[in-house]
C-alpha positions as CSV (number, residue, x, y, z in Angstrom):
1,X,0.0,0.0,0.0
2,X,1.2,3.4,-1.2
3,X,1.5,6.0,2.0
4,X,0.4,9.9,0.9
5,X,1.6,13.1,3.2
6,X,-0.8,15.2,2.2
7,X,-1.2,19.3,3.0
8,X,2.5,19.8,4.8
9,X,4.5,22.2,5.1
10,X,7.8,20.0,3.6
11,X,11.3,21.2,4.3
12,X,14.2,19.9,2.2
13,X,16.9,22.0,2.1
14,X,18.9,18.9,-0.1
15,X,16.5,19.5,-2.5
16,X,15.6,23.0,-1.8
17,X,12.0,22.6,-1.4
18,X,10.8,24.8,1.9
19,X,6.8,25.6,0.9
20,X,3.4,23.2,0.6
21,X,4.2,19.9,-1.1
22,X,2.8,16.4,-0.7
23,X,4.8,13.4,-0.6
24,X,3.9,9.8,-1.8
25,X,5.5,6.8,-0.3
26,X,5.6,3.5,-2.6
27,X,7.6,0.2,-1.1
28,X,9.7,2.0,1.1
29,X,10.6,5.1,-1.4
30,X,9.7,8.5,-2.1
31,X,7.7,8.1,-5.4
32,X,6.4,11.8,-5.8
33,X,6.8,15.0,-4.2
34,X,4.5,17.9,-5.7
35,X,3.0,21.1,-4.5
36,X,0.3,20.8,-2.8
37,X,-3.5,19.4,-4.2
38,X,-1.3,18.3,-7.5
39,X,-1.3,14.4,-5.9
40,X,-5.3,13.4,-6.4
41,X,-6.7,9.9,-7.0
42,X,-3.8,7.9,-5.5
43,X,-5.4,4.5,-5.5
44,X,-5.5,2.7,-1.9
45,X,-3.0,5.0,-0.9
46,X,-3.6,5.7,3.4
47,X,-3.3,9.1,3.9
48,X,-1.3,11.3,6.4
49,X,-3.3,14.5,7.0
50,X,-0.1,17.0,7.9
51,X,-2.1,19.9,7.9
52,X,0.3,22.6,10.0
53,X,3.0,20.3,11.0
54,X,7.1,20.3,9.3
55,X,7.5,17.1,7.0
56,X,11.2,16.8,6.7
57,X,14.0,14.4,5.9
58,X,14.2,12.3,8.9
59,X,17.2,13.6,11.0
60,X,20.7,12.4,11.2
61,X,23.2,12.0,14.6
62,X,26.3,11.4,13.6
63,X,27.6,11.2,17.5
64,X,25.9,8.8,19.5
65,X,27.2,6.2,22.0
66,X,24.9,3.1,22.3
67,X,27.0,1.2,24.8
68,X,26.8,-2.1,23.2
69,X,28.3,-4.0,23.5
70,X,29.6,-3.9,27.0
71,X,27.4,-1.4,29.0
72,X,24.2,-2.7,28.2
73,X,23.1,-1.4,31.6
74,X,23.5,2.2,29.7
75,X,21.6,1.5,26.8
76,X,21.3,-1.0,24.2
77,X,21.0,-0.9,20.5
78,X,17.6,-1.8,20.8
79,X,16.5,1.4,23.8
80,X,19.3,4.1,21.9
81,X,17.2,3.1,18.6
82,X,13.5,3.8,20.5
83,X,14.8,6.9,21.9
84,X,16.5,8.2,18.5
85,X,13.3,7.7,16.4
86,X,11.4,9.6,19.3
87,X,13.5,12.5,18.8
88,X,13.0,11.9,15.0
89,X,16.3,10.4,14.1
90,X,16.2,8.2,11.7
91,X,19.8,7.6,11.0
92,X,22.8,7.5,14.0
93,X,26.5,6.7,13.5
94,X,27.7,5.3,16.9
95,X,30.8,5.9,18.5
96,X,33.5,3.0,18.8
97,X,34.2,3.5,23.1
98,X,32.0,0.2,23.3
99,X,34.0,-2.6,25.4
100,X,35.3,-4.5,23.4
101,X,36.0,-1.3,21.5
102,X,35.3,-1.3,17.6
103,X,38.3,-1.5,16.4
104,X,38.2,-4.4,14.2
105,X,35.7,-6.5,11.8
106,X,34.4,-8.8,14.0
107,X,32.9,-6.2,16.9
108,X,31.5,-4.1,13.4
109,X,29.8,-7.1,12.2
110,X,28.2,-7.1,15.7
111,X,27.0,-4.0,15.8
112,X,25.7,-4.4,12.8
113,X,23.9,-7.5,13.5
114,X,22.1,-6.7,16.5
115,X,21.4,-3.7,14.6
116,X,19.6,-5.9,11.9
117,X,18.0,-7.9,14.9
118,X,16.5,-5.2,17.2
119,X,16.9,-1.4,15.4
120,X,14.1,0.1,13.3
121,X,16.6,2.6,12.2
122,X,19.6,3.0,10.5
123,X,23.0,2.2,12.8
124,X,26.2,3.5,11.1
125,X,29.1,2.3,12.9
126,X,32.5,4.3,13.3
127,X,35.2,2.7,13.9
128,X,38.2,2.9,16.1
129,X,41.3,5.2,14.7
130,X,43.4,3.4,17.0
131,X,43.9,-0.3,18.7
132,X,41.9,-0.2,21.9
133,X,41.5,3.3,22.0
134,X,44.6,3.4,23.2
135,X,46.5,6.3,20.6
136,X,49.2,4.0,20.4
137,X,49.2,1.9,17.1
138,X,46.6,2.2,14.7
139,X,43.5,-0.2,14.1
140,X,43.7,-2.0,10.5
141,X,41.4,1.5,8.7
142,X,40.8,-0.3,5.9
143,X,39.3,-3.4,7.5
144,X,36.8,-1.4,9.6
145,X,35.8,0.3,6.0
146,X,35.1,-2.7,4.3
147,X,32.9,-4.3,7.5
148,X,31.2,-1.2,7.0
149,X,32.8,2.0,9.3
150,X,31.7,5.3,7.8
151,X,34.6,7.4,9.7
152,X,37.2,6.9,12.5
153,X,37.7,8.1,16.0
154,X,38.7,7.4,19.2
155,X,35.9,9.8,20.9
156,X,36.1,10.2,24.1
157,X,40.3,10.1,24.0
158,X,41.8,12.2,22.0
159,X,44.6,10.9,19.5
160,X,47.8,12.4,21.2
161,X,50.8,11.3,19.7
162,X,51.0,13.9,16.7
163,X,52.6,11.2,14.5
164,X,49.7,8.5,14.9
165,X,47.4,11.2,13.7
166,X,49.6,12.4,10.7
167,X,49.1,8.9,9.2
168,X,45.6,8.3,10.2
169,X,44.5,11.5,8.3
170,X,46.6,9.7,5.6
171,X,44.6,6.8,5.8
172,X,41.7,8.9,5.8
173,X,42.0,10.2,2.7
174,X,42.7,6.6,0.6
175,X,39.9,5.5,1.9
176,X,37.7,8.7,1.8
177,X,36.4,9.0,5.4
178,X,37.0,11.3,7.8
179,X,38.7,10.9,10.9
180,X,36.9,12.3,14.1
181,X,38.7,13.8,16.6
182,X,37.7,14.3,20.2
183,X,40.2,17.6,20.6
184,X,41.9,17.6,24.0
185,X,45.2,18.0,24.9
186,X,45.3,15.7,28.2
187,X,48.0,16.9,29.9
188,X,45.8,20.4,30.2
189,X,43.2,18.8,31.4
190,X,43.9,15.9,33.6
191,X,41.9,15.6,37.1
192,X,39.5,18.1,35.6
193,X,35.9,17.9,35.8
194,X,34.7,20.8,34.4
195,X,35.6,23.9,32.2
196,X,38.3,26.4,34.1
197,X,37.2,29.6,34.8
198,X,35.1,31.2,37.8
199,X,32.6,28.7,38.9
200,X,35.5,26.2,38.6
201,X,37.2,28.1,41.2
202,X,34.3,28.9,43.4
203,X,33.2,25.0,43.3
204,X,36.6,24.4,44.4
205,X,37.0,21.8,41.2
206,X,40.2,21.1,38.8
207,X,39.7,22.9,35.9
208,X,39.6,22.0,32.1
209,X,40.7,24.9,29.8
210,X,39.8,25.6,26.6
211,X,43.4,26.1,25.3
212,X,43.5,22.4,25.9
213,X,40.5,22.0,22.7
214,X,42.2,25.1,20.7
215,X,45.6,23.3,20.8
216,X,44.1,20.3,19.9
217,X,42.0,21.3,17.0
218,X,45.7,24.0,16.2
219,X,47.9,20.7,15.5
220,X,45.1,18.7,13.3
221,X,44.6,21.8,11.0
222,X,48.5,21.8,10.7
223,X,48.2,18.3,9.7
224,X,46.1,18.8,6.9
225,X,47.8,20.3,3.8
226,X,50.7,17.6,4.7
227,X,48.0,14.6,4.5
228,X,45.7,15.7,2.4
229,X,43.7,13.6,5.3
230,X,39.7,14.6,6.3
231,X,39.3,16.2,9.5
232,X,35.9,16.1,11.7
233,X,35.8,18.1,14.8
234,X,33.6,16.5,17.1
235,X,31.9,19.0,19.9
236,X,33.2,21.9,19.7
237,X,32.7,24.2,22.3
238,X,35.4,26.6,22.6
239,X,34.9,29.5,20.7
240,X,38.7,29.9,19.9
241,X,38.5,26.7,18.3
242,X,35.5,27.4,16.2
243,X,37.9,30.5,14.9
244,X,40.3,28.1,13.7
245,X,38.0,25.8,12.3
246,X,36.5,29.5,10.4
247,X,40.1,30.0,9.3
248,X,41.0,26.7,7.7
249,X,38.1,26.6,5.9
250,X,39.4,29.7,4.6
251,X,42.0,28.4,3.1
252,X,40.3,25.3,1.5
253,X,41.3,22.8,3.9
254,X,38.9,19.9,4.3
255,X,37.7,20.4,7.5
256,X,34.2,20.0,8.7
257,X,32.8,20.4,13.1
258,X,29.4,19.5,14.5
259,X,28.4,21.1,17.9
260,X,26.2,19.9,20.6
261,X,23.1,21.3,21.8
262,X,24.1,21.2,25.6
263,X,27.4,23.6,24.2
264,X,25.2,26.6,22.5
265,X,22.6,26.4,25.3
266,X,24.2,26.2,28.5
267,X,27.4,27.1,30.5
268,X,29.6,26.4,33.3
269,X,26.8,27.8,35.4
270,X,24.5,24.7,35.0
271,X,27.1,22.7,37.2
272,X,26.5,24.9,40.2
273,X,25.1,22.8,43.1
274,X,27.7,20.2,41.9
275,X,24.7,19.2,39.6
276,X,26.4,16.4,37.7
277,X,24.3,16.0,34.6
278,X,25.8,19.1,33.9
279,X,29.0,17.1,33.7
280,X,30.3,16.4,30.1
281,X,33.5,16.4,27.8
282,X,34.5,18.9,26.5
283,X,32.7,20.2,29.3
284,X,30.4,23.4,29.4
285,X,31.9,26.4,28.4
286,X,31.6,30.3,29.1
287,X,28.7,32.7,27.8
288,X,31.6,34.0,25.5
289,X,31.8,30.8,24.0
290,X,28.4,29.7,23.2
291,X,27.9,33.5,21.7
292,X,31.2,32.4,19.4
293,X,29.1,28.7,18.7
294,X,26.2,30.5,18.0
295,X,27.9,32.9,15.3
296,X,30.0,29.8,13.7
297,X,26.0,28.0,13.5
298,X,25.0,31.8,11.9
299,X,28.1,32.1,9.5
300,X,28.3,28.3,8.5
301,X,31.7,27.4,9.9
302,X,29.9,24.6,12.2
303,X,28.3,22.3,9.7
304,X,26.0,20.2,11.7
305,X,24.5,19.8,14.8
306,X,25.5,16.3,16.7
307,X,23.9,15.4,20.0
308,X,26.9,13.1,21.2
309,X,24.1,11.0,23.2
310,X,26.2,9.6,26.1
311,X,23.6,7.5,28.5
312,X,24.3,6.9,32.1
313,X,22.7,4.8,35.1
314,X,22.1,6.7,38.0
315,X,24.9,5.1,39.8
316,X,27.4,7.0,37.2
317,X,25.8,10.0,38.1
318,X,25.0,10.3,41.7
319,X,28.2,10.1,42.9
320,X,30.4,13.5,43.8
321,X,31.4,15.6,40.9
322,X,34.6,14.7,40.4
323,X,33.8,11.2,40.3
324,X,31.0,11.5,38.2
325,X,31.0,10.4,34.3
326,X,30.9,12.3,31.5
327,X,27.8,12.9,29.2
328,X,24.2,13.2,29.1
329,X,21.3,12.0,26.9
330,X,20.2,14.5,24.0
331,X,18.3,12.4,21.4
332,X,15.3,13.1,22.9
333,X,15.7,17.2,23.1
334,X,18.0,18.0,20.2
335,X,14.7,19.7,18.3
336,X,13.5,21.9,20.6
337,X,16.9,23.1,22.0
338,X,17.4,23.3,18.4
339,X,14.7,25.7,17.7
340,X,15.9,27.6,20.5
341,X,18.6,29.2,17.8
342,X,15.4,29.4,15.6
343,X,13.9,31.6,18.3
344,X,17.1,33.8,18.9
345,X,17.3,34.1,14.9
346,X,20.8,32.6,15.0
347,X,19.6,30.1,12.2
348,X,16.5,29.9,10.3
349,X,13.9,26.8,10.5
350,X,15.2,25.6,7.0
351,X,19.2,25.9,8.3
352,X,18.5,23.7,11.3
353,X,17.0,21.1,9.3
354,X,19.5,21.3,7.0
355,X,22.5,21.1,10.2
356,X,20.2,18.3,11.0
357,X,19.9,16.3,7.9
358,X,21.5,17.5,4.3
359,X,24.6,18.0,6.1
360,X,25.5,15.4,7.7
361,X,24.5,13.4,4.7
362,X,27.0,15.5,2.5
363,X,30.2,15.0,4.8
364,X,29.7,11.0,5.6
365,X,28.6,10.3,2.1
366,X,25.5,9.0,2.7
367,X,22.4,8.0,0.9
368,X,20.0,9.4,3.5
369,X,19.1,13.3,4.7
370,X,17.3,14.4,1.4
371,X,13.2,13.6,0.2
372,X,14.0,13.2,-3.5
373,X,12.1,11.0,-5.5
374,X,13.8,7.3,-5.4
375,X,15.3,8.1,-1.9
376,X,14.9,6.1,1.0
377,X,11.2,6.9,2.8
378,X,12.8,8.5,5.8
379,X,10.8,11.4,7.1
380,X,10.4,13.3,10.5
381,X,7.0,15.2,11.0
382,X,7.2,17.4,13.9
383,X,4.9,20.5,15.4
384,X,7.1,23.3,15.5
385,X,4.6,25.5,17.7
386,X,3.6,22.7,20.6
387,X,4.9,23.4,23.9
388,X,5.5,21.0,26.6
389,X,7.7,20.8,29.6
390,X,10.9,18.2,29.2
391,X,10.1,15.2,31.3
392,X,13.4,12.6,31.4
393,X,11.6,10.3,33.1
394,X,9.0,9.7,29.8
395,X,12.7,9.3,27.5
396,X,12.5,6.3,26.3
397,X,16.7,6.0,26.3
398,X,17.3,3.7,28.9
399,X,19.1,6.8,30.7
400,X,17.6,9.8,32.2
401,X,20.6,12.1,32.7
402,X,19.8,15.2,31.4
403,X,20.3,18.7,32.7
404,X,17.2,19.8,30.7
405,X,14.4,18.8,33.5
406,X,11.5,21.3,33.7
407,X,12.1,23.2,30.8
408,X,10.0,24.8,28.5
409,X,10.3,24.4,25.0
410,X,8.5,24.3,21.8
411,X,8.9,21.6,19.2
412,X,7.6,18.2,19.2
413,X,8.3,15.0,17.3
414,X,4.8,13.5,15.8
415,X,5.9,10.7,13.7
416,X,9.0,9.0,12.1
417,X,9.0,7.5,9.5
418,X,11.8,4.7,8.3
419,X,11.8,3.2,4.5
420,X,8.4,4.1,4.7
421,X,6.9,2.2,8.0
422,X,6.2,4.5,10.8
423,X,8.4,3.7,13.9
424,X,7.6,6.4,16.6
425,X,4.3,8.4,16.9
426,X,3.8,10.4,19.6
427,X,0.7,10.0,22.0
């Protein structure tokens, strides 16, 4: 049976449709797309009345960590998967920091199978850049490409040896993926717990400064004219860094950043109280920062927006600060924080589906991210105008830690849509 979206208001910036069209779904593909009331007489088509809602390519995380295997506890394949699709992801690339880590074929081909067993969307695995995570030697690149890696990194460790990165950006361009890089120098930021600066000082906490991200993201630029290599900043916050990513792309240098939501909507101030879902690496930055994030979203230098989903039990988090893990859950809220930029005219409603979608199609080399006709059925509808307060405990993650309790936002994922079956409708 053939599936018609009918009266919506369809943004694609791919395709650079932003207006009334209706869509037509046939076996899992998009058969039509055309203005609106041009579509009549479909034959046993069931129809999807999207009078005043967003139809829109269904959105893409390239930064998630789904813990399996090893910290199932966290989050599964199967519980990151619900709670992507109810934030109206259809496609996630997850990170390799799983235990074992990915860093060869045979933990891919997992992934990938559970995937096939228990995910109603698409799971992109990224593989290690080096054995173990441990920035010493580096994992066989071209194996993890053929099992099906679509990019390298060794997120949550940074690759310090300069020389180990040299040839993985090497690597990276023979095989035409980018490498990810987690920017930190360690030695900056060792024993910290959360960004240097005032609140750092009056918390009495270790400090992590943002010359230790600047430094970081410095060298890998310098790297690239050598290596010819593709660089992907993952998280930026600091606002110096997003200036040198600004500046390299200047020059033509193949370098492309995502940001977080958490990093251009909150700062160091949300960990007052010790409040440790306000805990994260790179951690929280300054108000100087995010106004430098929020500019780089304006301008174009940051290319996409990334949630870098990082679940945790309660046990990980109600512990003292210091102690505390890293990360928080953001599948869930990356819209509405999201159309918080809308709301302060940073970006437009068509630029953050675009960070959302188009964009990170275009830099992983994907087949997903657009609604031409003969793509994969993969659609978000959301209500841009309902309000609601953000409730963790109604995530469906596995893990509730989230700094965003009690908010008020606007924004709200209706359906999602994968190869043309809905997965997710909201209540």
């Amino acid at each position: 049976m053939r599936t018609l979206i009918k009266d919506g208001h369809l943004i694609d910036p791919g395709n650079q449709k932003n207006g009334k069209f209706d869509l037509l779904i046939n076996k899992g593909k998009i058969e039509a797309v055309e203005p609106k009331g041009k579509l009549k007489d479909i034959a046993d088509a069931k129809t999807i009345d999207a009078q005043g809602v967003i139809v829109a390519p269904g959105f893409c995380d390239m930064h998630v960590h789904f813990r399996e295997p090893g910290h199932e506890y966290k989050e599964t394949i199967e519980t990151g998967s619900e709670s992507a699709a109810a934030g109206g992801f259809t496609t996630v690339a997850v990170m390799p920091n799983t235990s074992p880590v990915n860093d060869n074929r045979s933990v891919t081909d997992f992934i990938l199978a559970q995937a096939k067993e228990t995910s109603n969307i698409n799971i992109l695995p990224i593989g290690a850049i080096t054995k173990g995570l441990k920035g010493e030697s580096l994992s066989d690149m071209g194996e993890l490409k053929e099992a099906g890696c679509i990019g390298y990194s060794d997120d949550g460790l940074p690759v310090s040896d300069s020389e180990i990165m040299r040839r993985a950006l090497e690597y990276s361009k023979m095989f035409g993926l980018p490498c990810i890089q987690h920017s930190e120098v360690l030695e900056l930021t060792q024993g910290g717990s959360m960004n240097e600066g005032v609140v750092s000082t009056e918390l009495g906490l270790k400090g992590m400064p943002t010359e230790a991200e600047d430094i970081m993201v410095h060298r890998d630029i310098s790297l690239l004219p050598k290596t010819g290599g593709r660089l992907h900043v993952a998280h930026i916050s600091s606002g110096g860094a997003v200036e040198l990513v600004r500046q390299a792309k200047a020059k033509g240098l193949p370098v492309t950043c995502e940001v977080a939501p958490h990093h251009f909507t909150l700062t160091h101030e949300a960990c007052r109280g010790y409040n440790t879902n306000a805990k994260m690496s790179p951690p929280l930055r300054t108000e100087s920062d995010i106004e430098l994030i929020q500019e780089g979203m304006r301008d174009g230098t940051i290319d996409i927006i990334a949630t870098d989903h990082a679940p945790h039990d309660l046990v990980d988090k109600q512990v003292e600060f210091s102690k505390a893990c890293f990360g928080i859950v953001g599948l869930e809220t990356a819209l509405p924080l999201t159309l918080k930029m809308v709301d302060k005219n940073i970006i437009s409603l068509e630029k953050a589906i675009d960070m959302l979608t188009f964009q990170p199609s275009r830099i992983f080399g994907l087949e997903v991210g657009t609604l031409g006709v003969g793509k994969k059925a993969d659609i978000t509808l959301f209500n841009e105008k309902e309000e609601y307060s953000i409730d963790p405990s109604k995530f469906k993650s596995r893990s509730k830690n989230s700094p965003y309790k009690g908010w008020k936002v606007r924004g709200k994922v209706l359906q999602t849509i994968v190869n043309g079956k809905t997965i997710f409708k909201s209540n």
